[in-house]
C-alpha positions as CSV (number, residue, x, y, z in Angstrom):
1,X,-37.8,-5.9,10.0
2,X,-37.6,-9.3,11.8
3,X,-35.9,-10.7,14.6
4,X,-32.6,-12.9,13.5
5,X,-31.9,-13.6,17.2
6,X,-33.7,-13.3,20.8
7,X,-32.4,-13.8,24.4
8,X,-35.0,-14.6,27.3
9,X,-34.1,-14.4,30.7
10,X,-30.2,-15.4,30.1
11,X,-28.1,-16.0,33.1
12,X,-24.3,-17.0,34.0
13,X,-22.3,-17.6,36.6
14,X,-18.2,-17.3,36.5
15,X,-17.9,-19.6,39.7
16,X,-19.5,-18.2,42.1
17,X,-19.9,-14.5,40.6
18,X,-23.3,-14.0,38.7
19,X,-22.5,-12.0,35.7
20,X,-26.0,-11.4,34.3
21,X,-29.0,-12.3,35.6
22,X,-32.2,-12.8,34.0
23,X,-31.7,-10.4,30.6
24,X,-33.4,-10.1,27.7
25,X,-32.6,-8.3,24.2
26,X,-33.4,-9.0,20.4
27,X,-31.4,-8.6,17.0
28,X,-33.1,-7.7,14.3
29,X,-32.0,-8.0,10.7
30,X,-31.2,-4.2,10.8
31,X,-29.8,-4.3,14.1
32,X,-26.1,-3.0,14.2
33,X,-26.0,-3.3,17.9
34,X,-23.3,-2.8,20.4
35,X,-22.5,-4.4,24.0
36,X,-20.9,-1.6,26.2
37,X,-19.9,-3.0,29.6
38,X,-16.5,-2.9,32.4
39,X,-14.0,-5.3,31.5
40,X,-15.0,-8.7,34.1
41,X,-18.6,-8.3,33.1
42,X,-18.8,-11.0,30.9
43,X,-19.1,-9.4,27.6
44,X,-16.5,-12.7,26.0
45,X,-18.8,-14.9,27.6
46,X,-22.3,-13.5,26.3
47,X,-20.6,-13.7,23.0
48,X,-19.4,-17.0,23.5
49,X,-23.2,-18.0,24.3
50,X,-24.9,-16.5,21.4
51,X,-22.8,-18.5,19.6
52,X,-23.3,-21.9,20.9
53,X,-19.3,-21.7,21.9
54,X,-20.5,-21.8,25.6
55,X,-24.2,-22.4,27.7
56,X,-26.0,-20.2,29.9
57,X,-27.1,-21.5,33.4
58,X,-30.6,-20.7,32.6
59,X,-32.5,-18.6,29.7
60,X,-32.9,-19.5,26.1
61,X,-30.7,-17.6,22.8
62,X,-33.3,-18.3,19.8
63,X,-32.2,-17.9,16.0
64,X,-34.1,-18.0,13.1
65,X,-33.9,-21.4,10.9
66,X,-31.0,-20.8,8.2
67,X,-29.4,-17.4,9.7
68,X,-25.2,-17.5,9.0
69,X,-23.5,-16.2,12.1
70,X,-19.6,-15.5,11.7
71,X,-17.8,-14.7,14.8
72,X,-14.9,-12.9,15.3
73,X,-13.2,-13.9,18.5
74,X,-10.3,-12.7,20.2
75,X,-8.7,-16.4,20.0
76,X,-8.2,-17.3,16.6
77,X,-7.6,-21.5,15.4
78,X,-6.4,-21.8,11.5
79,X,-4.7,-24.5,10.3
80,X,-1.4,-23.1,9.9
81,X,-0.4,-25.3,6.8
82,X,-2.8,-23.9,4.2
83,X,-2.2,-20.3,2.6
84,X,-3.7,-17.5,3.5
85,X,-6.2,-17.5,-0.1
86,X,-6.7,-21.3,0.4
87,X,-7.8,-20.4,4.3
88,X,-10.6,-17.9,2.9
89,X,-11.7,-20.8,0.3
90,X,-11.5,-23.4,2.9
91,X,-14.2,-21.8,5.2
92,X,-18.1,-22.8,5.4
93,X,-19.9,-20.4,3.4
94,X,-21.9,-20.8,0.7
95,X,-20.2,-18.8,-1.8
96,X,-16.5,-20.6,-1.0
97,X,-18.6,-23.9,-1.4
98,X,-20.2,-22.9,-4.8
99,X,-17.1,-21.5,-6.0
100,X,-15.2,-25.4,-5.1
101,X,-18.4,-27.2,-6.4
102,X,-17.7,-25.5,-9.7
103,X,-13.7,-25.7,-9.9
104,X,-14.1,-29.6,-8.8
105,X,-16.9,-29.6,-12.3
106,X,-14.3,-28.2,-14.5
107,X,-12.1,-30.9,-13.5
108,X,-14.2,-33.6,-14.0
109,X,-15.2,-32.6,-17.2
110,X,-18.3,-33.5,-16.7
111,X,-21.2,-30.9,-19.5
112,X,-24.1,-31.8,-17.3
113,X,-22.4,-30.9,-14.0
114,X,-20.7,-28.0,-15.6
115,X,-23.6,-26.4,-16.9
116,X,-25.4,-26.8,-13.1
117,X,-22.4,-25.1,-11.3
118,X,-22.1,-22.6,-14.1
119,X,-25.7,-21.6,-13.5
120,X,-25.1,-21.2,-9.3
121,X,-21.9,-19.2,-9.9
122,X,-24.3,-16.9,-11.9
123,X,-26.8,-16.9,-9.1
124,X,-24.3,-16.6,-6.3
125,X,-22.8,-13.9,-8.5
126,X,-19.7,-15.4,-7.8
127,X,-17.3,-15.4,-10.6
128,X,-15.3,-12.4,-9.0
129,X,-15.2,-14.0,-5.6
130,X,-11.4,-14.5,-5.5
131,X,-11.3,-10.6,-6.9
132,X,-13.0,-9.8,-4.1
133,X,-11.1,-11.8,-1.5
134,X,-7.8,-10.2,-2.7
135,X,-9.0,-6.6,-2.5
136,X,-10.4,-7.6,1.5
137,X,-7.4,-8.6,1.8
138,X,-4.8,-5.7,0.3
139,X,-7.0,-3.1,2.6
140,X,-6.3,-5.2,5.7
141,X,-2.6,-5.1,4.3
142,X,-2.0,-9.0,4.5
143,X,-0.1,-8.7,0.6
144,X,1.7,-12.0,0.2
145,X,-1.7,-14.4,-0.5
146,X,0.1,-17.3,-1.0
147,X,2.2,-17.1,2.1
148,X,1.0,-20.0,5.4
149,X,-1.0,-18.7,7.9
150,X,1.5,-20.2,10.2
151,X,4.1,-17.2,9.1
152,X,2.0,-14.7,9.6
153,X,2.3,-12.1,13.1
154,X,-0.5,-12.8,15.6
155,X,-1.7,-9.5,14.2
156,X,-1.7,-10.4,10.9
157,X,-3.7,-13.9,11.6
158,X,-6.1,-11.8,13.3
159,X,-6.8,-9.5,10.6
160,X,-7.0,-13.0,8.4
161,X,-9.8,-13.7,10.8
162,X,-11.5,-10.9,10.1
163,X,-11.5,-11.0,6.3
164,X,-13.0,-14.4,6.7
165,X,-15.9,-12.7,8.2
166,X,-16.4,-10.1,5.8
167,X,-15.8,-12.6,2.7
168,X,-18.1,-15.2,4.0
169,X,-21.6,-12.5,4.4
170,X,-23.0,-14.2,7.1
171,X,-26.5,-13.0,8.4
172,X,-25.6,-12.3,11.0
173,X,-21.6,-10.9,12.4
174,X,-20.5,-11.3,16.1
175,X,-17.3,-9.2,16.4
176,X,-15.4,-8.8,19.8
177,X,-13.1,-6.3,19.6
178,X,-12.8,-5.6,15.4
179,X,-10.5,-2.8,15.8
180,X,-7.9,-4.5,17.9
181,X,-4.9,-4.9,15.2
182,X,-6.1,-2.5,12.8
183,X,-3.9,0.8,11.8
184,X,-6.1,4.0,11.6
185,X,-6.5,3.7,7.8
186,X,-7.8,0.2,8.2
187,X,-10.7,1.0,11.2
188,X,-11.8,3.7,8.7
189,X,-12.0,1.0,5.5
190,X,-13.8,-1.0,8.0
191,X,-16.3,1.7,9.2
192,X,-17.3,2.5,5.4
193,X,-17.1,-1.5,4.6
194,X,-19.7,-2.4,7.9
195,X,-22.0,0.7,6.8
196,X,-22.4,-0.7,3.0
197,X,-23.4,-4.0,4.1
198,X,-26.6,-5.8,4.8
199,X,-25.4,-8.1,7.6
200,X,-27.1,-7.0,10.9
201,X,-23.9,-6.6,13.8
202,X,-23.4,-7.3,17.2
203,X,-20.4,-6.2,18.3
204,X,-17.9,-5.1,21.4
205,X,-15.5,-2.6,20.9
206,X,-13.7,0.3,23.0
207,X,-13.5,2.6,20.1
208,X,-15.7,5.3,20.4
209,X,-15.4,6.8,16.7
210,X,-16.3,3.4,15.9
211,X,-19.2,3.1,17.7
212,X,-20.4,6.9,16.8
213,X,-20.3,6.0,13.1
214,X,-21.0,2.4,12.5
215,X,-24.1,1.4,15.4
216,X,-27.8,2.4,15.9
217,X,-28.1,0.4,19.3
218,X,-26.4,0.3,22.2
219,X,-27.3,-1.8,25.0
220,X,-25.5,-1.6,28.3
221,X,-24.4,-4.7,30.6
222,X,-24.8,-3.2,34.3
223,X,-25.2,-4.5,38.0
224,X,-25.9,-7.8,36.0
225,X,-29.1,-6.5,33.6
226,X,-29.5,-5.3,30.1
227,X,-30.2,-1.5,29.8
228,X,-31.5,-0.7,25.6
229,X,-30.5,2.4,24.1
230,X,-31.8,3.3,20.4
231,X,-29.2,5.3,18.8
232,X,-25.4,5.7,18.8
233,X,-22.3,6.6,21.3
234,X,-23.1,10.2,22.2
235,X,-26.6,9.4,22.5
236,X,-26.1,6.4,24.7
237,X,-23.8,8.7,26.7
238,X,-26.7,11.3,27.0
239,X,-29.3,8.9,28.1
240,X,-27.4,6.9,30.4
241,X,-26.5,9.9,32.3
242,X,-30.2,10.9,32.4
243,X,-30.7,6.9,33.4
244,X,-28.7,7.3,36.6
245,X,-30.2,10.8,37.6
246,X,-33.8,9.3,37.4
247,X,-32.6,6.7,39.4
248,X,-31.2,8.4,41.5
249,X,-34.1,10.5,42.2
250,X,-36.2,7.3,42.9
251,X,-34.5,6.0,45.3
252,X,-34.1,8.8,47.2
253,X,-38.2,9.2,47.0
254,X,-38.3,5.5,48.6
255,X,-35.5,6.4,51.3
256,X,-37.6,9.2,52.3
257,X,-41.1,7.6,52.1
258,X,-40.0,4.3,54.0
259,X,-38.5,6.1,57.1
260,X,-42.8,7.0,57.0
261,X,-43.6,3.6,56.4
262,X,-40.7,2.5,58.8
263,X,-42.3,4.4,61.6
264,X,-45.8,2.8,61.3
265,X,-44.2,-0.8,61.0
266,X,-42.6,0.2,64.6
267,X,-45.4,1.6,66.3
268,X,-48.7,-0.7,65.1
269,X,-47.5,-4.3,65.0
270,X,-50.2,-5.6,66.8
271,X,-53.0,-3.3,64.7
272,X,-52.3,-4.9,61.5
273,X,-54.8,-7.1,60.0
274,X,-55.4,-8.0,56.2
275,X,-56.6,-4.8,55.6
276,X,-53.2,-3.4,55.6
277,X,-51.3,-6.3,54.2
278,X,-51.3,-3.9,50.9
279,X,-49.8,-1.5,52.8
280,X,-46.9,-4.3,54.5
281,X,-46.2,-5.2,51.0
282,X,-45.5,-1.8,49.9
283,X,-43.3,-1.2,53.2
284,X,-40.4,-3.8,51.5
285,X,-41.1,-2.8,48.1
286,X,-39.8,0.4,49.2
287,X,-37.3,-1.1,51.5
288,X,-35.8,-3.1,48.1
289,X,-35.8,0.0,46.2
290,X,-34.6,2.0,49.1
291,X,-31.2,-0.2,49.4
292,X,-30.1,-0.5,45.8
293,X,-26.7,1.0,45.2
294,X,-25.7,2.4,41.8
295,X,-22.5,0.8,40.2
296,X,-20.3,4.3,40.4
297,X,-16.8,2.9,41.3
298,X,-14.4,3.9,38.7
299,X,-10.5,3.3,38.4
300,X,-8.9,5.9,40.9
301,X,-5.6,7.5,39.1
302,X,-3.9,9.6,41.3
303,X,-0.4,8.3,41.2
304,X,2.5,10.8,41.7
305,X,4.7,11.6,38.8
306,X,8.2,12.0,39.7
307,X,9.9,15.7,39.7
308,X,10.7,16.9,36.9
309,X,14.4,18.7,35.7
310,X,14.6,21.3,32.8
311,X,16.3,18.9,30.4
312,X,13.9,15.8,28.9
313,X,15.4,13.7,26.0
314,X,17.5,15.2,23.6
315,X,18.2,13.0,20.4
316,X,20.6,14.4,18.4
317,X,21.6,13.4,14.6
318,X,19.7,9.9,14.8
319,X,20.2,6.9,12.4
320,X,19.0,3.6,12.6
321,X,18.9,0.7,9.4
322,X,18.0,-2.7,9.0
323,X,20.1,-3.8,6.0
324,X,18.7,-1.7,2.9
325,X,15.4,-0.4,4.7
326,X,16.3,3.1,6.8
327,X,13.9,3.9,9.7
328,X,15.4,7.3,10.8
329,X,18.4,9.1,9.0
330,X,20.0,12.4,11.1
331,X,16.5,12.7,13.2
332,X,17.0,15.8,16.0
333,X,14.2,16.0,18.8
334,X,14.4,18.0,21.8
335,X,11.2,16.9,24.5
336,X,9.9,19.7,26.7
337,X,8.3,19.1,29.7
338,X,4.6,18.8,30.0
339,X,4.4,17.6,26.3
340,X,1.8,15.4,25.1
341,X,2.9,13.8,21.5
342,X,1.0,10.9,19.2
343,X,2.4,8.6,16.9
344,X,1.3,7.7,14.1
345,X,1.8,5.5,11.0
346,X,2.0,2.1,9.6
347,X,3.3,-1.1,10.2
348,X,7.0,-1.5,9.3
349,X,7.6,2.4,9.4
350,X,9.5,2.1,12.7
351,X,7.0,3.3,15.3
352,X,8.4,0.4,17.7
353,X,12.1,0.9,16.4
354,X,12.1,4.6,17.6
355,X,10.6,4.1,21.1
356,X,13.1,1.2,21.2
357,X,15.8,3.4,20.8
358,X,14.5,6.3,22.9
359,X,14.4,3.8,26.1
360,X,17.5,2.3,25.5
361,X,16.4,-1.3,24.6
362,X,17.9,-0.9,20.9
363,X,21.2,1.2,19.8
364,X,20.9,3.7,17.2
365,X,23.6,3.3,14.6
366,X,24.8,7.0,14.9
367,X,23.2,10.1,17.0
368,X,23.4,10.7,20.7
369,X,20.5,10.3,23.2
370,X,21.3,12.5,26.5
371,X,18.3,12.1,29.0
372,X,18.1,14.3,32.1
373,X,18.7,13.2,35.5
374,X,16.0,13.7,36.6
375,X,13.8,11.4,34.1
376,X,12.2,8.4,35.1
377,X,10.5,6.6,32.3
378,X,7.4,4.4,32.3
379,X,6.7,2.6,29.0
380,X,3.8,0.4,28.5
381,X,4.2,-1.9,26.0
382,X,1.9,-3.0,23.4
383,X,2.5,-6.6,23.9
384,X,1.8,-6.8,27.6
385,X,3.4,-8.3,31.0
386,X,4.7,-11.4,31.0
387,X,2.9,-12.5,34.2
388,X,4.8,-16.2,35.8
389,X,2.3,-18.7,35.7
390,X,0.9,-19.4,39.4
391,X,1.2,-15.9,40.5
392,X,-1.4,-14.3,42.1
393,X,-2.8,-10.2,41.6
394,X,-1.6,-8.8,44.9
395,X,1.9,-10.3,44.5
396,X,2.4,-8.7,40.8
397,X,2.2,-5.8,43.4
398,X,4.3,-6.4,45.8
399,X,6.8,-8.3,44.3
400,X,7.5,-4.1,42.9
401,X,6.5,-2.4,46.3
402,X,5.0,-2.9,49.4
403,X,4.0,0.9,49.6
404,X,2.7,3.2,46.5
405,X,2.6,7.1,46.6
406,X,-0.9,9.0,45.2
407,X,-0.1,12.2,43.7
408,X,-1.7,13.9,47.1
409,X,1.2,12.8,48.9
410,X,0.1,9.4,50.8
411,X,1.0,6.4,50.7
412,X,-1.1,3.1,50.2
413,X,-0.6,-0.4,50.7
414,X,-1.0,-3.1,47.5
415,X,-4.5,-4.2,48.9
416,X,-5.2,-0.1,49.1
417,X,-3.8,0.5,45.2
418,X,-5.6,-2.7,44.0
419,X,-9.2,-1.7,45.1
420,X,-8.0,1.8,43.6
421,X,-8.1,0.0,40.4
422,X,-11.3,-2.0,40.6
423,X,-9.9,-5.2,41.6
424,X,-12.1,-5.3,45.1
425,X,-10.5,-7.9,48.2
426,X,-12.2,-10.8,46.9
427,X,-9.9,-10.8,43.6
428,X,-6.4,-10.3,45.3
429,X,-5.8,-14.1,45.4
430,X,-6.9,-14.7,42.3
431,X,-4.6,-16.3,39.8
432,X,-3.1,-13.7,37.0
433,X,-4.1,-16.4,34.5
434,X,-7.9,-16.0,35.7
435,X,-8.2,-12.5,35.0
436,X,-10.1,-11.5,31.2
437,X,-7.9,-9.6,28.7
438,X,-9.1,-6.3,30.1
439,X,-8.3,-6.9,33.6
440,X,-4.4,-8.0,32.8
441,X,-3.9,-5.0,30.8
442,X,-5.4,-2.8,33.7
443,X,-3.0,-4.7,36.2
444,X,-0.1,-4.4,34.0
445,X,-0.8,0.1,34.2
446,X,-1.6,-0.5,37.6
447,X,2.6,-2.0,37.5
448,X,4.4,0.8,35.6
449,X,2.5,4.2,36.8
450,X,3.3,2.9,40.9
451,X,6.8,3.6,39.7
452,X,5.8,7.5,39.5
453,X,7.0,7.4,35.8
454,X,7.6,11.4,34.6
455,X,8.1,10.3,30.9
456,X,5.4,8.2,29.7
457,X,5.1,6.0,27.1
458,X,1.8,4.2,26.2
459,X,2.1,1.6,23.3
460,X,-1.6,1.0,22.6
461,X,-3.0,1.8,25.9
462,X,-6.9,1.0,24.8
463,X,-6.4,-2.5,23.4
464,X,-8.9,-4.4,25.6
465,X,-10.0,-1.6,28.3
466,X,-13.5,-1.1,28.8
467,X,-14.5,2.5,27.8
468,X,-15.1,3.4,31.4
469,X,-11.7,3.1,32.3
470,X,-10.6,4.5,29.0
471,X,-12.9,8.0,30.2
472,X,-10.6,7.9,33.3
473,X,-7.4,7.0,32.2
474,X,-7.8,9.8,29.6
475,X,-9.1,12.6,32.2
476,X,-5.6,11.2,34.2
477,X,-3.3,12.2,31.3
478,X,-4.5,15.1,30.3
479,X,-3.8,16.5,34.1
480,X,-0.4,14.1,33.8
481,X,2.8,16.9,35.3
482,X,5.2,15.4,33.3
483,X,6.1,14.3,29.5
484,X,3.9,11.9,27.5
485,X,4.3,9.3,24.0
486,X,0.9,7.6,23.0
487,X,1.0,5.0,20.1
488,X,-2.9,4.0,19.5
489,X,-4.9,3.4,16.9
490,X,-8.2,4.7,19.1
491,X,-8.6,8.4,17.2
492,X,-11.1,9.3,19.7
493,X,-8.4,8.5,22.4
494,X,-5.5,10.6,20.7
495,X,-7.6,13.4,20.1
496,X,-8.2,13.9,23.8
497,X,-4.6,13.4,25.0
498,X,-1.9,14.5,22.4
499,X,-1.4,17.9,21.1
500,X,1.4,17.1,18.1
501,X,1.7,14.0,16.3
502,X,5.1,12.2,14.8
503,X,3.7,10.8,11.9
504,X,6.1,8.0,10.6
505,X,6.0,7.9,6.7
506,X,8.5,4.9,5.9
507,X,11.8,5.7,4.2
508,X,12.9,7.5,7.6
509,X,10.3,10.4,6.7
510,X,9.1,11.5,10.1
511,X,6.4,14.4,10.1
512,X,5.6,16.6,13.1
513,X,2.3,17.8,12.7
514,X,0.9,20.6,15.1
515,X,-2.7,19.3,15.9
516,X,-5.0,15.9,17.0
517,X,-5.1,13.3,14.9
518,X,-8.4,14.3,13.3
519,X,-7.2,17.8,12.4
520,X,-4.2,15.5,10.7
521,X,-6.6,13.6,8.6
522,X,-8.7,16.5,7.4
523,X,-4.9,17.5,6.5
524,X,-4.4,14.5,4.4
525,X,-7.6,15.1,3.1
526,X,-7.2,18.6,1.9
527,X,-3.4,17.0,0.3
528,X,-5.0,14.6,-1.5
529,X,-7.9,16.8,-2.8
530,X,-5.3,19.4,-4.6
531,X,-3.1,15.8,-6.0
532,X,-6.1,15.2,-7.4
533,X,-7.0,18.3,-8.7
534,X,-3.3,18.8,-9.8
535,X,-3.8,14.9,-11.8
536,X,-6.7,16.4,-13.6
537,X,-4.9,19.6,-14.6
538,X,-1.7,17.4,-16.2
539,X,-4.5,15.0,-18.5
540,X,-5.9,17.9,-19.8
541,X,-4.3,18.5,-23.3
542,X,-2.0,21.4,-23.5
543,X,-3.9,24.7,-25.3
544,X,-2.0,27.4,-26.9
545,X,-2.3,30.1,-24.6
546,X,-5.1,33.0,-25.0
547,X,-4.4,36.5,-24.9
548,X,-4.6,38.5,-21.9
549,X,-7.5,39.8,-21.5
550,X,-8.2,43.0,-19.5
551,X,-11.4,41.9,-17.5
552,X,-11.8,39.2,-15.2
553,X,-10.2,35.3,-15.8
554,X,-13.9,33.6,-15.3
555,X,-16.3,34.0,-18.2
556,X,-19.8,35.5,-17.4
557,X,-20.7,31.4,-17.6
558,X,-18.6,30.5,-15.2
559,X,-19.2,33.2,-12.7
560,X,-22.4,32.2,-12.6
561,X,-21.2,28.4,-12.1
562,X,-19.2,29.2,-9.4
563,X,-21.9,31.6,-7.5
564,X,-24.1,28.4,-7.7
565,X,-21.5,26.1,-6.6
566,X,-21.0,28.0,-3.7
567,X,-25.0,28.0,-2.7
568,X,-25.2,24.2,-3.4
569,X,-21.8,24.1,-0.8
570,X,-23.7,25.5,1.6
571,X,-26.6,23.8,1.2
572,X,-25.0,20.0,1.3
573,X,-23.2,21.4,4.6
574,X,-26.5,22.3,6.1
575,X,-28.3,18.9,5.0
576,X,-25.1,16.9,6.6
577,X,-25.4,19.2,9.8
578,X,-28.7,18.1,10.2
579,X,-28.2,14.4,9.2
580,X,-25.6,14.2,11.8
581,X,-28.1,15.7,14.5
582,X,-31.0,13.6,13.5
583,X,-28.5,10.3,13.7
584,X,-27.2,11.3,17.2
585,X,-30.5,11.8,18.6
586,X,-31.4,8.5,18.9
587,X,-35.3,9.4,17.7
588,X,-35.2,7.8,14.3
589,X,-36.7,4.2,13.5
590,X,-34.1,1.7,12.4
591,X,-35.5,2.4,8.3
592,X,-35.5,6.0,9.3
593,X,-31.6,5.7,10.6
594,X,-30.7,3.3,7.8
595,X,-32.4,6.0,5.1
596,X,-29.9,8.6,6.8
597,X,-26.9,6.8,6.7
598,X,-27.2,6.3,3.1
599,X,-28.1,9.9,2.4
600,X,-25.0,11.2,4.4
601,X,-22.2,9.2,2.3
602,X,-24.0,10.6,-1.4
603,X,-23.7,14.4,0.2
604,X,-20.3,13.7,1.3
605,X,-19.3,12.4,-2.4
606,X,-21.5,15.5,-3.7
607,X,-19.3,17.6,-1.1
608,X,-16.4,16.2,-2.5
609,X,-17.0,16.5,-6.3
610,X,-18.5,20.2,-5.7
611,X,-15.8,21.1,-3.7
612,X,-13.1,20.1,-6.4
613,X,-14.8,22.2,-9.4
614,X,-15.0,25.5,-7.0
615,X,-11.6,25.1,-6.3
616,X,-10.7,24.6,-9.9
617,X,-12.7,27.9,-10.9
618,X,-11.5,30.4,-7.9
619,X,-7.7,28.9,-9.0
620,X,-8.8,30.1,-12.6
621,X,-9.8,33.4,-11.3
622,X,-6.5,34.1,-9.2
């Protein structure tokens, strides 16, 4: 294990803010590291000076001679002329470059220089590159490889960016915020993808599945220092808690030793000699330790819903097309109070096009919508607030109200509401346009839930909130006294809020399915499983049929197969119970957690291809 990257004593200033001071981490080659931090932290601009894109005010960022870094960033630059296939071979990398050297050989018909780039494709084993680009590619569902970047969705360009990363196999990958555009059936491709490659990762992300499944290091950007955790999500969770508590507990052992210390200070000033100056120096160590604060402030949700009347939304016989392609066709949904519903499904289904039509921005083409009186809907789009240039925080406020209600009743003022949400006096005259990604889209809640909203919708919610706010926000709506959408890709975020999903199939196919959206996948799962089973059963050739026979289906040999099967079950369950505690524990070396990881995907296969025989025999013995 060696150490690709180091930072000593890195500091930075936004202005006058100091962001970090002073911190120090390494990145090893087996590192798969993430930075957990509040939004306005400056996780973008660590990123951005790891990778030479920015400079520190004082420290040092070492690499090793000849490590590849590719960074993902959440501004992405392509030439919008070339094609989406020529952008991939147009990067730096040495594969791309081996793969031109050898196409620009062919066509100068040159033996000699043939034969030399013939040799490095073998070495570079690159003769399936272009394979390889188009299958990154399909699973990032970018299809049309010819098309120009310049026609592609802002979405779409930054799944483009990426597959760049992926393709090229740097060393070394930066990625800030890899989930953001991703459908759930991409962020799992991506999780198994990350876990079979050798790169080491450095990442930021808010998705907590994410970070469960695909890191073995944590550290934690807080009160402007570095805090190192070895392991993944729930253990950094467990040990940051027990971080604070010991904290805790040592500064109240210096608050209640210095007011000892304090005393003497006060009564011998004139009895001090050098003697004692040990004892002086102690007094403002003590008094330092005595005054630190811990960073506990946390977004404050207690808006006030609006009352709620016994009818919702009903929609009734709904139909909407776009030329030959039919999102919903005679849909009927009646929305209780108190409900909490997911949606789910991919791009082009018509996820948008229903909420669309359920607020009133798009008319279906037949059905009726009849809302009660009482409803008052809050819908948070996925594309954000349109904030006018020049316009400063505390008059996004006020330009809506000068007074908010809180769910207990009282009413604040704008300055009152903003510090709710963590944007303290010193930022209300801030420029929108100054604010990072994380701190417009907590503005932008902070905008629809003052309108006490009963009927809210949330159109990716998560995209760019730190996880701290993501805890709160999440405790908020599952309290929420009134009816609730929530279109997100975060899993780990839709399985603590919703209780049904809509799952949107395409071809107007809409599926409510009682349960979280991980209870929906092991659903799938099971589906796919029986299709598979079901496939096997039709390319088996077709036997005349045996006699009945009086005793049991199952032969005495296959009995006895499927007793053992059912042992060897149990026994894969138990290994992969245990492989999942030993990875959460955070007491493995980084071989130890690497040996794991591997070990965990061959029992899941085993899992799999066990599973699928006992369920052919017990069928047979039905």
């Amino acid at each position: 294990m060696g150490a690709l990257l180091e930072v000593k004593d890195l500091s930075k200033y936004w202005g006058e803010i100091l962001m970090f001071d002073a911190i120090n981490f390494t990145l090893a080659d087996d590192s798969r590291m993430a930075l957990i931090a509040r939004n306005g932290t400056g996780k973008t601009s660590l990123l951005n000076i790891l990778t030479g894109l920015d400079i520190a005010d004082s420290g040092t960022v070492n690499v090793l001679p000849d490590v590849t870094i590719g960074y993902l960033k959440q501004d992405i630059e392509f030439d919008p002329e070339l094609t989406v296939v020529d952008t991939l071979f147009d990067v730096s990398n040495k594969t791309a470059t081996i793969v031109r050297d050898y196409e620009e050989a062919v066509e100068s018909n040159d033996p000699d220089r043939i034969h030399k780039a013939i040799d490095a494709m073998d070495v570079a084993k690159a003769w399936d590159y272009e394979v390889r680009i188009k299958q990154v590619l399909t699973k990032l569902k970018i299809p049309r490889f010819e098309q120009k970047v310049g026609q592609l969705s802002g979405g779409q360009k930054k799944r483009l960016a990426l597959a760049v990363i992926l393709i090229s196999e740097p060393d070394l990958m930066i990625l800030d915020e890899p989930t953001n555009h991703l459908d759930l059936d991409m962020i799992e491709w991506l999780e198994e993808y990350l876990q079979r490659m050798s790169a080491a990762l450095f990442m930021v992300t808010h998705d907590r599945y994410f970070l469960d499944r695909v890191c073995n290091q944590i550290i934690e950007l807080e009160d402007q220092t570095i805090y190192t955790y070895q392991g993944n999500y729930s253990y950094f969770l467990k040990k940051r808690e027990e971080r604070i508590e010991v904290m805790k507990a040592e500064v109240e052992k210096a608050q209640n030793l210095l007011r000892t210390e304090q005393d003497w200070m006060n009564r011998m000033p004139k009895a001090r000699s050098h003697k004692a100056k040990y004892r002086i120096d102690n007094y403002y160590n003590l008094k330092d330790k005595a005054s630190q604060r811990f960073n506990e402030d946390q977004v404050d949700i207690r808006v006030k819903s609006s009352r709620m009347g016994k009818k919702i939304i009903e929609l009734k016989h709904i139909g909407k097309s776009f030329g030959n392609l039919t999102i919903l066709e005679d849909f009927s949904y009646i929305f209780s109070r108190f409900e909490k519903l997911g949606i789910v499904g991919e791009n082009g289904t018509g996820k948008s096009t229903f909420l669309n039509i359920l607020t009133g921005a798009l008319k279906a083409d037949s059905g009726t919508i009849d809302t009660g009186e009482t409803i008052n809907i809050g819908y948070f789009r996925q594309d954000g607030m349109d904030f006018s240039a020049g316009k400063k925080v505390i008059e996004v406020i006020t330009d809506i109200s000068e007074h908010i209600e809180l769910g207990d009743g009282h009413k604040v003022t704008p300055a009152q509401y903003l510090n709710h949400f963590l944007f303290p006096n010193s930022m209300h005259h801030v420029l929108v346009e100054k604010l990072s990604g994380g701190e417009k889209r907590r503005l932008y809640l902070m905008t629809v839930l003052m309108k006490n909203p009963n009927f809210l919708i949330l159109d990716e919610p998560t995209n760019d909130l730190d996880i701290m706010t993501l805890g709160i926000l999440e405790s908020y709506l599952q309290e929420f006294q009134g009816s609730l959408i929530v279109v997100s890709h975060d899993r780990f975020f839709m399985d603590s809020v919703v209780d049904h999903l809509f799952v949107f199939e395409g071809n107007a196919v809409v599926r409510d399915f009682p349960g979280n959206y991980t209870e929906f996948r092991q659903k799938i799962k099971e589906e796919q499983r029986q299709e598979q089973l079901d496939e096997q059963k039709k390319k088996q050739p077709d036997k005349k049929p045996e006699p009945k026979k009086a005793t049991n289906k199952l032969t005495w040999k296959e009995r006895k197969e499927m007793e053992a099967l059912e042992q060897k079950i149990g026994q894969l369950e138990t290994e992969k119970t245990e492989i999942e505690s030993a990875l959460s524990s955070g007491n493995l070396s980084n071989d130890e957690l690497m040996d794991k990881s591997n070990r965990i995907q061959i029992i899941m296969d085993e899992l799999d291809e066990t599973e699928m025989r006992w369920l052919e025999l017990s069928e047979k013995d039905q």
